[in-house]
N, C-alpha and C positions, 0 to 999 in steps of 0.2 A: 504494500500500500504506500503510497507518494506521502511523504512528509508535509507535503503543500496540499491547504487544504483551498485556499484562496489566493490563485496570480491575477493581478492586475497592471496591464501593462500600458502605458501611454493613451489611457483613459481622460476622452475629453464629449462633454456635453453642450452643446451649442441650443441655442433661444434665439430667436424671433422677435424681439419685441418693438414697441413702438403705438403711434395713436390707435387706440381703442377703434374695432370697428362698430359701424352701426347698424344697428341690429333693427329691425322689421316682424314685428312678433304680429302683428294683426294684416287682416286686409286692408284696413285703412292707412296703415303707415306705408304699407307697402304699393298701394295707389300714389298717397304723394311724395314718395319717395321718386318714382314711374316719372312722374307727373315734373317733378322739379328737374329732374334728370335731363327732362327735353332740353332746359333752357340756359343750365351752366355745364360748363367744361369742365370734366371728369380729370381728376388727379389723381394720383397712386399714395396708398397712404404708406407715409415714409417710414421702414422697419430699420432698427439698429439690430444688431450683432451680440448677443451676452453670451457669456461662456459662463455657466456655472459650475464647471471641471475643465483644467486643462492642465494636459500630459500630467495626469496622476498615477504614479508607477509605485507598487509595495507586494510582498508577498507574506500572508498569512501561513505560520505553521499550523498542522492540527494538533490541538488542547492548547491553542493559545489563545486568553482572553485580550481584546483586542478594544482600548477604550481612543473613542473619533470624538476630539473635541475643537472645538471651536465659534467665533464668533456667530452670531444670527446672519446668515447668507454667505457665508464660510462654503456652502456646497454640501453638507454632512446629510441632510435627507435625500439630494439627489444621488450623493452616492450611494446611499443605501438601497434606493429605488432602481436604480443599474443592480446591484448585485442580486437584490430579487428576482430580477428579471421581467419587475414592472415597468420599468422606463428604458428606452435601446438608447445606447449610447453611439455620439456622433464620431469619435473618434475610438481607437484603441479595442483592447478586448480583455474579457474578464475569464477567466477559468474555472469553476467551480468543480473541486473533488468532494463528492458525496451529497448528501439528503440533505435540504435545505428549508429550515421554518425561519418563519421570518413574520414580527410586529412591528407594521410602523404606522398603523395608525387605527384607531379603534371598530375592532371586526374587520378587519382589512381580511379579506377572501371571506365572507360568509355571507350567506345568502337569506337574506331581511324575514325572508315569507315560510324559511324552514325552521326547526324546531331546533335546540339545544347539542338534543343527542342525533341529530342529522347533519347538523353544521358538522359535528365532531366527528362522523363518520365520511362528510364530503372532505372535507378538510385531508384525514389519513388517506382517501382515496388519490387525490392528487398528490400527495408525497409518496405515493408509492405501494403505501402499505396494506397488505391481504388484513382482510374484516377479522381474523382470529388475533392479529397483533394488535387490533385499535380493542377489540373484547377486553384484552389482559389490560390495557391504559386505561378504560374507561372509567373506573372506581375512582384511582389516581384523579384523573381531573375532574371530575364531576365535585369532589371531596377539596381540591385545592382551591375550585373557585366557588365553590359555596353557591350552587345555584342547583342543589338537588331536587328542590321543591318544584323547582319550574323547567325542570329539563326539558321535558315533552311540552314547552311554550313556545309558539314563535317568537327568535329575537327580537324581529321588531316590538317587541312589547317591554321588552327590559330597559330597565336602566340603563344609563352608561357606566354606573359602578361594577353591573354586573354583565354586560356587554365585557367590559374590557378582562377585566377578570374571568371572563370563560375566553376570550383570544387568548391571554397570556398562556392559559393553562392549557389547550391544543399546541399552540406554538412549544411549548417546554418537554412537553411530557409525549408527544408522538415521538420519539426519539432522534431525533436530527441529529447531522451529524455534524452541521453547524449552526447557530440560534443566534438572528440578528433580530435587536430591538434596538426601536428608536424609544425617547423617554417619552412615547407615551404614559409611560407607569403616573406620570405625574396627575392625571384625574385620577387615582387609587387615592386612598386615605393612606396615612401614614405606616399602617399594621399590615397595609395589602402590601406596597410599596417594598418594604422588611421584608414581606416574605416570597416577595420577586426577586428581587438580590441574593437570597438566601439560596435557590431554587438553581438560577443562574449561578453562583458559586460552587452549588451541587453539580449541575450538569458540567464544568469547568474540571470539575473534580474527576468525572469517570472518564475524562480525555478527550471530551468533545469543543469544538469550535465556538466560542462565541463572540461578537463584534459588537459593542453597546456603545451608542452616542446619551452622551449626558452631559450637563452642564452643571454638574456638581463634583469638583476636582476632588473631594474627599472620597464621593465613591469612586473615582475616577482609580484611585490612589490606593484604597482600598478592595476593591474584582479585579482591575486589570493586572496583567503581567506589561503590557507595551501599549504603547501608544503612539496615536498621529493625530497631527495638528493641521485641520485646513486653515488654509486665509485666503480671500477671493478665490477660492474655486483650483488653488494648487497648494502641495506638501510641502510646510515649513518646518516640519521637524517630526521625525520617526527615530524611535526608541524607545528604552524603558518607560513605565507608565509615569514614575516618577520624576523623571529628567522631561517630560511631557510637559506636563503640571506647572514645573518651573520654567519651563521655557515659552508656556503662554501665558503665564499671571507674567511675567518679566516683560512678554510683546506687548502687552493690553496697561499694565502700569506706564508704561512711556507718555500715556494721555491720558486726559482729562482730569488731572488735577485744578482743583481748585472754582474752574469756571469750566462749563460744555456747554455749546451749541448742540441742542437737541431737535434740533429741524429737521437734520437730517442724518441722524444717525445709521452706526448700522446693529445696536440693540434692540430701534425697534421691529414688531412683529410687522412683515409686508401689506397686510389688507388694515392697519390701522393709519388713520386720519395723523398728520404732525400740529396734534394739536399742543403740546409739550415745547415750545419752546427753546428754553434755558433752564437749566438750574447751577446756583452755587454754594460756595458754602464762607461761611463770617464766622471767625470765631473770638470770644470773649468781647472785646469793645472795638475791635479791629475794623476801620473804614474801608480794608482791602479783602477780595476774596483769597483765601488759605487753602493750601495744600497738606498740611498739617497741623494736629492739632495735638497735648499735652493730656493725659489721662482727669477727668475730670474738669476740663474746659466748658463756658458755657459757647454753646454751637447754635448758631442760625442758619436751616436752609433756605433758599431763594426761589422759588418755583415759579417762571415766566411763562404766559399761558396767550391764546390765541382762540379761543372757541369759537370766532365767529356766532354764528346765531342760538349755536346749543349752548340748553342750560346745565350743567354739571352740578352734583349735590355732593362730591368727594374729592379729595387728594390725598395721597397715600406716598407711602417712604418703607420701602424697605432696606434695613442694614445686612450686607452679606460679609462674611470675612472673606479671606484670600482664597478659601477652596470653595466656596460658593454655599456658603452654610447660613441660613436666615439668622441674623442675632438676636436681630427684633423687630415691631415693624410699628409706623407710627400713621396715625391720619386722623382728618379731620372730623371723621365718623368716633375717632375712639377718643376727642376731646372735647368735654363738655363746654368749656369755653366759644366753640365754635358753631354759627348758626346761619343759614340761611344758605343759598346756591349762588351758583359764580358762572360768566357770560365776557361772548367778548373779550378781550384783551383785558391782563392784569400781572398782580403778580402776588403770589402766596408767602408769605415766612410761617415756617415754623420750627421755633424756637427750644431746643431741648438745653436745660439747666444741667449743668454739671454733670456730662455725659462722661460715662463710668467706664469708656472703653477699654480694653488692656491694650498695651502698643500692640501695635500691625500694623495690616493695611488692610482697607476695608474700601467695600462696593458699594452702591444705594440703586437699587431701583426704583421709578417714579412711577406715580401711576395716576390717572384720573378718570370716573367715572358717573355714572348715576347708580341710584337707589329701584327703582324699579325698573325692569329689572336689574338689581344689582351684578356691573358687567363695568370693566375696566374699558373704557373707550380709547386710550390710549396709553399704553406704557411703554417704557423703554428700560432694556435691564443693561447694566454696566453703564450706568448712565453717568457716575460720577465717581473717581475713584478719590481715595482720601489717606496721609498716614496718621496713624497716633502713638505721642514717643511718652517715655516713662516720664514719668512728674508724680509729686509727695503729695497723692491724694488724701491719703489717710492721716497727714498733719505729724507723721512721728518720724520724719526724718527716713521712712522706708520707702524707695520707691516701687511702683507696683512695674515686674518684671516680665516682659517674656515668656509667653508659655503658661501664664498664670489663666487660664481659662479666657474669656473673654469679657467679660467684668470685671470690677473691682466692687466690692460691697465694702462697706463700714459692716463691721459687729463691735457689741459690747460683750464685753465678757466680766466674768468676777469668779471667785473662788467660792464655790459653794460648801465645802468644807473647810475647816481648822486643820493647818497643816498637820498635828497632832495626832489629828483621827485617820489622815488622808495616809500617813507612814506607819500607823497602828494596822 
């Protein structure tokens, strides 16, 4: 059997893009569409050229976990969608040795109008596998994704909790012999999430393939053996998952310290609105935007907005550390102080007191929404990076160090016993 479970050789994907055509969905449009056409000269609508992959060349061994990270538009779902063999690629060629299950995006291969234990049986049909091997799995995933009670339902009826949760559990447990996941896992809850990682590290463990995009360097750092870094659409670094890790928090630290232009980012998600502006960050009495700040500093973020005509009833902040780990998250929904909805152009502060952070370097995602339905209109993640250095939070001369968790707390303490009792 070939060592190589996945060649990829001078792999490049090309797009089309350019003005929106116009679409004609009724009789009527399509009359004076007819109609206008008599009387003005027809133009070609002008397409540019994108390459979302180009010459991307790496070879997967088999039982190597395999962590794809990088920026939003980095290329990492299109490549994953090539190796499926959902999307053909415009250049180059891919190789696949062996069985291949593959999630990247919720129910992806399952058919809406069939039942549970029919998706699970179309599903091993196409991978290959005779109806006595899907029999022996069946318990297995029925039981991993907790959807015993409605197996004989049409999916279309389920949730998306339980939607995604019976893909995982097809995709892992048909036995592949290599298992690509995009993070979809991320509409799981927290406990489903655990024990997809868990599942994946299993499968990892009997020698099979697996290749995970995530935007979380700690798990990144923690499943993989190796890693690759896209940046627009080609490999800026292949190797261990760790030398990964550091080599893209090192590429993404270089910016956006202090002040970002968020117009036009590339954190934000493609189909949202650049209604996010700017943000920056002030720290303690400072008239100037800061790049860093001292453990316990008082912190102002700046949030410049543009809504145009929509009304928005939220602003939100989330704090990430260095490996992409939520510390905390702050908005205007979770401060009582704050009342009313916001339009049009402006600009938001919010203000945290004596923010406790331990030195690093930390990320912020911005986000802005409505309440009904409660739904982020637009956010943008890695929106602002920041460091924070040791400073005598705690008033006693000790500074809070490195590696000390990610907070600093004050506690009081006292001796509840008489030394006397405490050496008896």
């Amino acid at each position: 059997m070939s060592p190589i479970a996945i060649r990829v050789a001078q792999l490049g994907k090309k797009y089309q893009i350019g003005a929106a055509r116009r679409r004609h969905d009724t009789l009527r449009d399509r009359l004076v569409h007819g109609v206008g056409s008599m009387f003005r000269r027809s133009e070609p609508t002008p397409l540019e050229t994108f390459w979302a992959l180009r010459d991307v060349s790496f070879d997967v061994q088999r039982g190597e976990v395999l962590g794809i990270i990088g920026r939003n538009g980095a290329g990492k779902s299109t490549l994953l969608k090539i190796l499926s063999r959902i999307t053909v690629p415009t250049t180059g060629q891919v190789d696949i040795y062996g069985r291949l299950g593959s999630l990247l995006e919720v129910g992806t291969g399952f058919n809406s109008e069939l039942t549970g234990r029919e998706n699970i049986y179309l599903n091993g049909a196409i991978m290959g596998m005779r109806k006595a091997e899907i029999d022996r799995q069946l318990d297995a995933i029925v039981d991993f994704a907790e959807v015993g009670v409605f197996l004989d339902t049409p999916v279309k009826k389920y949730s998306s909790g339980m939607y995604v949760r019976l893909a995982f559990a097809v995709a892992a447990h048909l036995n592949p012999d290599i298992l690509i996941v995009d993070e979809v896992l991320a509409v799981g809850d927290a406990a489903f999430q655990k024990k997809c990682l868990g599942k994946m590290g299993h499968v990892a463990k009997e020698g099979r393939t697996v290749l995970f995009v995530s935007h979380s360097m700690a798990t990144v750092q923690n499943l993989c053996t190796t890693g690759l870094v896209l940046d627009k659409g080609g490999v800026s670094f292949w190797g261990s998952s760790g030398d990964a890790v550091a080599h893209y928090v090192s590429a993404i630290s270089r910016h956006d310290f202090g002040w970002a232009d968020l117009s036009d980012h590339p954190g934000r998600a493609g189909d949202m609105p650049s209604l996010i502006q700017s943000i920056a960050l002030r720290a303690a009495d400072a008239g100037t935007f800061r790049d860093t700040i001292t453990t316990g500093d008082d912190v102002t973020f700046e949030i410049s907005y543009d809504t145009g005509s929509l009304e928005l009833d939220y602003a939100a902040i989330g704090v990430n550390s260095h490996l992409g780990e939520r510390v905390c998250t702050v908005g205007t929904h979770l401060s009582p102080g704050f009342h009313g909805r916001f339009r049009g152009k402006g600009t938001l502060e919010c203000r945290l007191p004596h923010l406790a952070l331990t030195p690093g370097e930390y990320s912020l995602i911005v986000a802005i929404g409505t309440n009904l339905p409660r739904r982020n209109v637009d956010a943008v993640d890695d929106a602002l990076r920041f460091r924070v250095e040791p400073g005598d939070y705690y008033g006693t001369g000790e500074k809070v160090l490195y590696g000390q968790g990610h907070f600093a707390q004050r506690s009081d303490w006292r001796l509840a016993r008489e030394a006397s009792q405490m050496l008896a």
